[in-house]
C-alpha positions as CSV (number, residue, x, y, z in Angstrom):
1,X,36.2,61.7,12.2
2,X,33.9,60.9,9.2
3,X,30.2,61.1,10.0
4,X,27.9,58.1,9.8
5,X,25.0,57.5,7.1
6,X,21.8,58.4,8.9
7,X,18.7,56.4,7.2
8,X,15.9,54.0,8.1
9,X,16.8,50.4,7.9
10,X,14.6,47.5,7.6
11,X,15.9,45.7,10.4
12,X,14.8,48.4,12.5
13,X,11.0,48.0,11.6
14,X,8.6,46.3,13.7
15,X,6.4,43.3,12.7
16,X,2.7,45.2,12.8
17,X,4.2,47.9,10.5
18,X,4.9,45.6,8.1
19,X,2.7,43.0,8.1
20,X,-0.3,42.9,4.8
21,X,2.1,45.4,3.2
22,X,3.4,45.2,-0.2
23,X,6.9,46.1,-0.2
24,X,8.7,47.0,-3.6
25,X,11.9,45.1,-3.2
26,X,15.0,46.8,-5.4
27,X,17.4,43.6,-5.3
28,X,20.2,43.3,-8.3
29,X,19.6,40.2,-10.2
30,X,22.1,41.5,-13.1
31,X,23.3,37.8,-13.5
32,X,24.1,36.1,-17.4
33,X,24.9,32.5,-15.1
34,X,23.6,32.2,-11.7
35,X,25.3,29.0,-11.9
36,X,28.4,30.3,-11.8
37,X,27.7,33.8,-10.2
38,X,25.0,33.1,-7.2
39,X,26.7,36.2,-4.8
40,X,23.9,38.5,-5.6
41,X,20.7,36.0,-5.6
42,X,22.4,35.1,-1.8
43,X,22.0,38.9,-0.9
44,X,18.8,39.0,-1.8
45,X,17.5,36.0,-0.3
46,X,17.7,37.5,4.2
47,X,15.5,40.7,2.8
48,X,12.9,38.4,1.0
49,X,12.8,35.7,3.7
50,X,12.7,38.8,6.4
51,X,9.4,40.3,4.8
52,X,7.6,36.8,4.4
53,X,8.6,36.1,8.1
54,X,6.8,39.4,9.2
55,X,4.1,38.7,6.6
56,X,4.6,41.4,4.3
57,X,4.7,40.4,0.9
58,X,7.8,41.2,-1.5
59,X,7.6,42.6,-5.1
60,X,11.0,42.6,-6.7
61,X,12.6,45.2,-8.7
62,X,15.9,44.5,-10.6
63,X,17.4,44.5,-13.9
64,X,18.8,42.7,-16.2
65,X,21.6,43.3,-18.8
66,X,21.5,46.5,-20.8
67,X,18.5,45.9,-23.3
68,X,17.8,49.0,-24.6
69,X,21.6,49.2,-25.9
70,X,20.0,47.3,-28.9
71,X,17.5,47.9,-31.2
72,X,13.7,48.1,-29.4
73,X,12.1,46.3,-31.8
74,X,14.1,43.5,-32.0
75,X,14.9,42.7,-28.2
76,X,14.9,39.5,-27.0
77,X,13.4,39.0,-24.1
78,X,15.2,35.4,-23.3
79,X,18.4,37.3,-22.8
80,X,16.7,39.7,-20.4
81,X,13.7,38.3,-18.5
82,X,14.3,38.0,-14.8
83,X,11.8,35.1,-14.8
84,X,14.4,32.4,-13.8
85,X,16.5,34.6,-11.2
86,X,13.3,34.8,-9.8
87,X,12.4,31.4,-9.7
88,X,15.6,30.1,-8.4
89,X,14.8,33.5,-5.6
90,X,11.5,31.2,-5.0
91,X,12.7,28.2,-4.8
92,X,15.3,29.4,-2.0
93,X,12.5,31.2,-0.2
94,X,10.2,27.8,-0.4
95,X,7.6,30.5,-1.5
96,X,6.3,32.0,-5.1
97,X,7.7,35.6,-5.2
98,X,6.0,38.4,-7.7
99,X,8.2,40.4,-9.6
100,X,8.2,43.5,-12.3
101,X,9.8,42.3,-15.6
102,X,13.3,44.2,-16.0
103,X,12.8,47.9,-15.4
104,X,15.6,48.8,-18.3
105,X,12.8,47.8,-20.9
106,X,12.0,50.5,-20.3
107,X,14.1,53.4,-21.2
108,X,12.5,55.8,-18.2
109,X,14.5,53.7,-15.4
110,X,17.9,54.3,-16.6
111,X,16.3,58.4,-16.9
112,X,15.2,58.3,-13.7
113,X,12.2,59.4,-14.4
114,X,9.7,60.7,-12.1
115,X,6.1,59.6,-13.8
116,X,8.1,56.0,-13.9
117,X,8.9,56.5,-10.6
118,X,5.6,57.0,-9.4
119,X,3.9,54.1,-11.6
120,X,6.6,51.9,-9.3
121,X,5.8,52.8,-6.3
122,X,1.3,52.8,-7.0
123,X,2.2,49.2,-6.8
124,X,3.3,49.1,-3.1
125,X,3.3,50.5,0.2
126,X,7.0,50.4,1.3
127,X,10.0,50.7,-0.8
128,X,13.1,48.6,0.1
129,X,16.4,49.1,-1.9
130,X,19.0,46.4,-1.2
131,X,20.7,46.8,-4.5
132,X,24.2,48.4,-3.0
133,X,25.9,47.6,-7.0
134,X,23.3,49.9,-8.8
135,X,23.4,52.7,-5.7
136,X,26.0,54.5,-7.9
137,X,23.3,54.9,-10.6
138,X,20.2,57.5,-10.2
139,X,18.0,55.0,-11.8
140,X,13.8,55.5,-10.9
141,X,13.9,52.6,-9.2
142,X,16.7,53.6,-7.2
143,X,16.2,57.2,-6.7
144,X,13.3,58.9,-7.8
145,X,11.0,56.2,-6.2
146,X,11.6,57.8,-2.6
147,X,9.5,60.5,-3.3
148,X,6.7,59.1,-3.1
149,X,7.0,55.5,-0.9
150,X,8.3,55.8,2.8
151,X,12.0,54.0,1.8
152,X,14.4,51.9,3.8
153,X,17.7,50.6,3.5
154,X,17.4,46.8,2.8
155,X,19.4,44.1,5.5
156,X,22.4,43.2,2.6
157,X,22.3,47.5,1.9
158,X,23.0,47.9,5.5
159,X,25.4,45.3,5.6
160,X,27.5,46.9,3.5
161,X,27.3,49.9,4.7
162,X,28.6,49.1,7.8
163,X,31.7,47.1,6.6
164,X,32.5,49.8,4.6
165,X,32.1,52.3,7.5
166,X,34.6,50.4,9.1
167,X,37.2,51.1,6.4
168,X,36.5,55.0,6.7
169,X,35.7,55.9,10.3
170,X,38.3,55.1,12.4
171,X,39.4,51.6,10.7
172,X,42.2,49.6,12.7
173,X,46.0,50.3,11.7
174,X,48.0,49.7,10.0
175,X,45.5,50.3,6.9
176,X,46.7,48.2,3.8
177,X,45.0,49.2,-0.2
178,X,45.7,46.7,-2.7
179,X,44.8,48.0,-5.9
180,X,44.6,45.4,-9.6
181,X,43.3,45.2,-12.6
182,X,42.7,46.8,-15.7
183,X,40.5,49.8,-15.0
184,X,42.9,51.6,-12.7
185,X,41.9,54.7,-13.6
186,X,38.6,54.3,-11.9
187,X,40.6,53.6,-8.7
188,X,42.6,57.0,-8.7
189,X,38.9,58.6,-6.4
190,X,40.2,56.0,-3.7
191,X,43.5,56.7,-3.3
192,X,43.2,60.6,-3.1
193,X,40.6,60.2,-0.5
194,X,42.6,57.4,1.1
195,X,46.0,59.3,1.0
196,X,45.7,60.5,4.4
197,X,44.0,56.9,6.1
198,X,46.1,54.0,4.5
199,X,49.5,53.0,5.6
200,X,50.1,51.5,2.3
201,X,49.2,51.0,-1.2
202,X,49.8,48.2,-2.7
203,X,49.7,49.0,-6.9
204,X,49.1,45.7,-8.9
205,X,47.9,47.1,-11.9
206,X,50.1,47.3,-15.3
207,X,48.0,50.0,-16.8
208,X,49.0,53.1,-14.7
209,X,50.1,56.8,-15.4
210,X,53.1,56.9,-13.4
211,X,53.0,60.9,-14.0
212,X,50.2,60.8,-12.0
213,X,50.7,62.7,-8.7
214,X,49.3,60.9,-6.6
215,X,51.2,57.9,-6.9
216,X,54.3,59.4,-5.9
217,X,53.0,59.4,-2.3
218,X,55.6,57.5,-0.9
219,X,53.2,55.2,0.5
220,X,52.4,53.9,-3.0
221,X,54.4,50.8,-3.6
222,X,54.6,50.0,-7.3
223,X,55.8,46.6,-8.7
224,X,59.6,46.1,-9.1
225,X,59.1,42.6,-11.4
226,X,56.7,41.3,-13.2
227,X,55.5,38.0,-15.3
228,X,54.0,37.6,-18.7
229,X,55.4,37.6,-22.4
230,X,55.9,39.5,-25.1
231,X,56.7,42.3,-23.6
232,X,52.9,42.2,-21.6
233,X,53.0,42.6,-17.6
234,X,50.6,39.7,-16.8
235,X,51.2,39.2,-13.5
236,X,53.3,40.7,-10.5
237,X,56.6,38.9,-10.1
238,X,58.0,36.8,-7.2
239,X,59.8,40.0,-5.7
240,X,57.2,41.9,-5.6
241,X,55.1,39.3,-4.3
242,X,57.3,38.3,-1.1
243,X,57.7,42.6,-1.1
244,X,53.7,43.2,-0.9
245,X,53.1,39.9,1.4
246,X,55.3,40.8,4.0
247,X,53.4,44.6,4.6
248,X,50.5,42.7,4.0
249,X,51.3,40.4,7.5
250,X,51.4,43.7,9.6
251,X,47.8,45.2,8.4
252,X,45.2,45.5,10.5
253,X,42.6,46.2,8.1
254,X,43.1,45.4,4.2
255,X,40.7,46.9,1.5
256,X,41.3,44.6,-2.1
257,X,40.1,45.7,-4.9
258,X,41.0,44.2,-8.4
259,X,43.5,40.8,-9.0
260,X,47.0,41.5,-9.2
261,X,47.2,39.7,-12.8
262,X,45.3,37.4,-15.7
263,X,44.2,35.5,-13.3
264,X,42.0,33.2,-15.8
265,X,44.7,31.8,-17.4
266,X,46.9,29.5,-14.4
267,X,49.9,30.6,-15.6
268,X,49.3,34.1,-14.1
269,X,47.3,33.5,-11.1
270,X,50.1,33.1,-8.7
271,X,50.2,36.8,-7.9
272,X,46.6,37.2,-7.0
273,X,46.5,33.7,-4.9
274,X,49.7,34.7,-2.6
275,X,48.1,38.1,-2.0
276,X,44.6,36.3,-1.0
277,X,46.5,33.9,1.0
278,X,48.5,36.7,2.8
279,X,45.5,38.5,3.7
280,X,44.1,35.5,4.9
281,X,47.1,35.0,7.3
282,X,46.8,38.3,8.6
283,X,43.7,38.0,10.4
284,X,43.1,41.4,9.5
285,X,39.2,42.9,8.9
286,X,39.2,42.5,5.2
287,X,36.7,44.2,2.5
288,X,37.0,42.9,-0.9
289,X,34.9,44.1,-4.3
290,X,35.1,43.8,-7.9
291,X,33.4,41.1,-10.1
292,X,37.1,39.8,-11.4
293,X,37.9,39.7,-7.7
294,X,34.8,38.4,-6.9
295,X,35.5,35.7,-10.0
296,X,39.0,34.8,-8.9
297,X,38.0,34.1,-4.9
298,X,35.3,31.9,-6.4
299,X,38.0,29.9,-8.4
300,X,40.4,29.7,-5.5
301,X,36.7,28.7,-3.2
302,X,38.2,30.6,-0.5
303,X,35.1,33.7,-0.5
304,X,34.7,32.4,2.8
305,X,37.7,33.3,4.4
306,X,37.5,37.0,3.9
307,X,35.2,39.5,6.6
308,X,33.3,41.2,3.5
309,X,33.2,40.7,0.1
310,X,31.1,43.4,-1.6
311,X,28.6,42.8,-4.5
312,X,29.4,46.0,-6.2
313,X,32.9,47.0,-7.4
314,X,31.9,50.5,-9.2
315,X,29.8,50.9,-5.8
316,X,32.0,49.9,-3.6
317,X,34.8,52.4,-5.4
318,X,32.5,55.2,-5.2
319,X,31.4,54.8,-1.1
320,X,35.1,54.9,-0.3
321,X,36.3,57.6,-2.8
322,X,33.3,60.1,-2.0
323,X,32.2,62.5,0.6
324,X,31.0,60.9,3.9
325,X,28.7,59.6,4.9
326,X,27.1,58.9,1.2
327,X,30.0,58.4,-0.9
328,X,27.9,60.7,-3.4
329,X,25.8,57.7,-3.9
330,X,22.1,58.4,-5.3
331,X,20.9,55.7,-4.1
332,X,22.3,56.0,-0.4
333,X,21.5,59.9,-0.7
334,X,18.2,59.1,-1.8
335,X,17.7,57.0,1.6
336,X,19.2,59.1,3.5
């Protein structure tokens, strides 16, 4: 049996240790239009409402986009500025919260630098990460900064932690994989350490090495039609669509990640909304991730339906492909 993360969580703190503390708050407010992508401002908002309630006072940490990918001098800081993810934070909250200005302006975060690091944490007492999407990164805000802070796992960090421990450690059978889109490649990590746990693998993807060893596992079930035009496989076909929904109605637990075609355009979306719809069905425990899978559950407006939906695909990837109970995670082994 897998072991279990062993850390400190938030939830587990009581209200005289935190109260009159400033607690530096790593949230993930990597958002271009919180209009249409609000998932990660709604993680954030239990963690900030939880530390106001005990009357501790939340200092968020986040980043923005990938500023230093242009030229330094000529940045601009309207593209960047967390100012109004913040507000919108505040707004929720019904309270002003303080906030650094996005760490990657400074090219020490992303180095994980440990005189960066330690300038962080000078501003607080307690160190809270509940960024589970940049937990695959050993950023200073998300590593190094545990030196020197005591550091806890944040409520929407342990949350997914927990779903995820359910798809590892002993999940309910049969255990379904559906695996999409276009980065399959980053997927591979998954299904090697999930050869052994899944039942099935449901392959949706149309870029795929079928030399690859690993997908001759019999438990691998590749397409057997697909829909698109010239000569491009843009969505799974109706065989393989009644094929994948009927071992999706036997699962017990279902891990999704990636749509099952080009979902943006309608023409193609009928692949990825059966699947969604079988899962649904099902009634098995469900875990979800990936921003276009993410995207395409928003379009349907049936996030709801599912038990977890992750906010952090590369994350999320990594925690089930890697070595219990981190997943190889700096941020999680930093916690731990």
């Amino acid at each position: 049996m897998s072991q279990k993360l062993i850390m400190q969580f938030l939830s587990q703190i009581k209200k005289e240790d935190l109260a009159g503390k400033t607690c530096l708050l790593r949230v993930n407010l990597d958002i271009k239009n919180p209009e249409k992508d609000s998932s990660r401002l709604e993680a954030a908002i239990p963690t900030v409402k939880f530390l106001l309630e005990n009357g501790a006072k939340p200092l968020i940490l986040s980043h923005r986009g990938r500023p230093q990918a242009e030229n330094s001098n000529q940045i601009d800081l309207s593209k960047f500025t967390l100012e109004p993810l913040v507000k919108i934070l505040s707004e929720r909250v019904g309270q002003k919260i303080d906030y650094l200005e996005n760490l990657r302006l400074d090219p020490r975060e992303q180095e994980n630098d440990e005189t960066f690091a330690k300038e962080l944490a000078s501003k607080g007492d307690i160190y809270i990460n509940d960024d589970f999407a940049t937990s695959c990164r050993a950023n200073a805000s998300v590593s190094a900064i545990t030196k020197f802070l005591p550091s806890y796992a944040g409520l929407w960090l342990e949350k997914e932690i927990k779903n995820l421990e359910k798809a590892i450690i002993n999940p309910q059978k049969p255990l379904v994989v559906i695996i999409g889109g276009v980065k399959f490649d980053d997927k591979l990590g998954m299904v090697k350490n999930f050869q052994d746990k899944a039942d099935f693998f449901l392959v949706g993807s149309a870029y795929v090495d079928l030399q690859d060893d690993l997908l001759k596992n019999p438990k691998v079930i590749m397409p057997t039609d697909w829909t698109g035009e010239s000569n491009l496989k843009l969505d799974i076909g109706p065989k393989t669509i009644e094929q994948f929904c009927k071992i999706i109605s036997t699962a017990k637990t279902v891990i999704w990640n990636g749509p099952l075609g080009m979902f943006e355009d309608l023409k193609y979306l009928e692949g990825s909304k059966k699947i969604a719809e079988a899962i649904i069905s099902s009634g098995a425990f469900s875990i979800i991730g990936g921003g276009d899978t993410d995207q395409l559950l928003n379009q349907l407006k049936i996030k709801d339906k599912f038990s977890f939906v992750s906010t952090g695909g590369a994350s999320m990837l990594a925690f089930l492909a890697g070595d219990p109970p981190t997943g190889g995670l700096p941020g999680l082994e930093a916690l731990g």
